[in-house]
N, C-alpha and C positions, 0 to 999 in steps of 0.2 A: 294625385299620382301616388301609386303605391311602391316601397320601395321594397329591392327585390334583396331575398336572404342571400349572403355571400359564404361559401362553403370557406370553411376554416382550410388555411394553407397547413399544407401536410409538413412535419417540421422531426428532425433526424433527432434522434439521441441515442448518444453511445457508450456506452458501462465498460470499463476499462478494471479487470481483474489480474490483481501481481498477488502470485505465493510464492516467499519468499522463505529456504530455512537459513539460518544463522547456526556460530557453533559458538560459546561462550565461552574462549577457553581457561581463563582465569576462574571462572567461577566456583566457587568450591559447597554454594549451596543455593538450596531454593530459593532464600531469601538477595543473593548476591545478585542471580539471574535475573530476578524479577526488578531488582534498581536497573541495572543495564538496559535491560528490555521495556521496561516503563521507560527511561530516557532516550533511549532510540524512538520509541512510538508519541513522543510527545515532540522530538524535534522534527517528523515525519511531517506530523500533522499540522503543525506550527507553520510551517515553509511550505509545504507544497498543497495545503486548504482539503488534504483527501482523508478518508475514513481507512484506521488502521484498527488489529487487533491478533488479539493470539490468538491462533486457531488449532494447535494440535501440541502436544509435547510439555504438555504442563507439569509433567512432576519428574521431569529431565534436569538435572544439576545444569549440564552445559548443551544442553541445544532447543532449540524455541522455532516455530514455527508460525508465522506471520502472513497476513492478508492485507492485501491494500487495495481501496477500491475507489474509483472517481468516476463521474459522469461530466459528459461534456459533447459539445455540438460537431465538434473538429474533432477527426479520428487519428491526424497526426498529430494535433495537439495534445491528445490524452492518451498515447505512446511515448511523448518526448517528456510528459509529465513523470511519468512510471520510468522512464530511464532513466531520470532523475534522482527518483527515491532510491533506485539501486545505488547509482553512485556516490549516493550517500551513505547507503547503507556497505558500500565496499572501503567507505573514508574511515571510518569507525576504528578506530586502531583495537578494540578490547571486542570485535565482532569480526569474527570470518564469514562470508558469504558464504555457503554450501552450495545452493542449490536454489533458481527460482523460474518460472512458467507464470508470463502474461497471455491473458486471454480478453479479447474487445469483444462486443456482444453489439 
């Protein structure tokens, strides 16, 4: 008896992108910003297991420009992940939220 090939189950993945600006307001230099923002993006990734990074505004005293990106099976789950990161990055007392646009793929 020969056994018969089984087609591999078709299986969802969903890529969940947050740009996030911040405004630094204390910060009085590039080196201040980049401790702030290193410790925002290490407690990010720490807790919520997603890939963070600077992506724009790098030689801005006080304002930074940040990407966060997660994949996952459940499409509300990796919205309620990303809502997440905002609110923490809203808890941050020495970070103002500007401005941020999630996109799922």
């Amino acid at each position: 008896m020969r056994s018969r090939a089984v087609a591999p189950a078709v299986r969802f993945m969903f890529i969940g992108v947050c740009t996030i600006e911040v405004h630094v307001p204390e910060s009085g230099s590039l080196k201040t910003k980049r401790h702030s923002i290193r410790s925002l993006k290490d407690r990010i990734r720490n807790k919520f297991n997603v890939s963070v990074a600077e992506i724009d505004d790098n030689d801005l005293w006080q304002k930074a420009s940040l990407a966060v990106a997660a994949v996952s099976n459940d499409k509300s789950h990796l919205n309620q992940t990303l809502d997440h990161v905002l609110n923490m990055v809203r808890s941050v007392p020495e970070i103002s939220l500007l401005d941020f646009h999630i996109e799922i793929f």
